[in-house]
C-alpha positions in Angstrom: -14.8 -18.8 -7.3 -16.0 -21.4 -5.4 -14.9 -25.1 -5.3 -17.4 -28.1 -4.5 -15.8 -31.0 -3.4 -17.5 -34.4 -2.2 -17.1 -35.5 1.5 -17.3 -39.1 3.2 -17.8 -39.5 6.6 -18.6 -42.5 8.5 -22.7 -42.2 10.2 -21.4 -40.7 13.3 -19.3 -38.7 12.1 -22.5 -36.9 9.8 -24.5 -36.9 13.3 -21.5 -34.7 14.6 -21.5 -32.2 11.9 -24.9 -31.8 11.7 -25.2 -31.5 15.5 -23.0 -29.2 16.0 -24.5 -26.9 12.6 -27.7 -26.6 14.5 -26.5 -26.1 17.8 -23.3 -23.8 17.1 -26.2 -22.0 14.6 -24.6 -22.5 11.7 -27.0 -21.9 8.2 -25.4 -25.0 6.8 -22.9 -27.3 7.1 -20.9 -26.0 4.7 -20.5 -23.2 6.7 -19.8 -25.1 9.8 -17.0 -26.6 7.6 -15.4 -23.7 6.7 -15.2 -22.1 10.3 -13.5 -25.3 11.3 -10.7 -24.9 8.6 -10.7 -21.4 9.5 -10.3 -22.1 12.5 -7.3 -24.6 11.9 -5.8 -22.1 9.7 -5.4 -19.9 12.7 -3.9 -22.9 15.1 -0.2 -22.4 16.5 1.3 -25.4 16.4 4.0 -26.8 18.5 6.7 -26.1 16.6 5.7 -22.6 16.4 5.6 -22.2 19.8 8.7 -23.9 20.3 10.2 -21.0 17.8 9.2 -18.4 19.4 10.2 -19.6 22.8 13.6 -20.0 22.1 13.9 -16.8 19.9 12.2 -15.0 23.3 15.4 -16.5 25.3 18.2 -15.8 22.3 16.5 -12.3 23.0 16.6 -12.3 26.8 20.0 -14.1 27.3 21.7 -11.2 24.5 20.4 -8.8 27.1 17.5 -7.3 24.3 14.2 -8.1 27.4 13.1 -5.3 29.6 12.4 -6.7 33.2 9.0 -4.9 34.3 8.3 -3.8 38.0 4.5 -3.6 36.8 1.9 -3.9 34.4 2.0 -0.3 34.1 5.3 0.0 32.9 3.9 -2.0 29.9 2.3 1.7 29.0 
């Protein structure tokens, strides 16, 4: 079930959204709208980053990382 909600954005704001509808070839805006929060919904952020980085060198210093000669040996 869909939800309708009820958006104010200042002039040039509007003029952005429905610039980038037509150009981006979008069928509404409302559909430009929901592939940006799809799109946010899909962001990293920072702090994941930052999580993963430091569980990548727990891993490496406890001796659990591989070191590769090649691509290949990715295979």
């Amino acid at each position: 079930m869909r939800n309708i909600i009820s958006l104010s954005l200042p002039a040039s704001a509007t003029r952005f959204v429905e610039y980038q509808t037509k150009k981006r070839g979008f069928p509404s805006k409302s559909a430009y709208l929901r592939y940006l929060i799809d799109l946010e919904q899909d962001t990293i952020t920072e702090g994941d980053v930052a999580r993963y980085v430091e569980e990548a060198l727990r891993e490496h210093r406890a001796g659990k990382t591989k070191k590769l000669r090649s691509l290949r040996d990715l295979m």
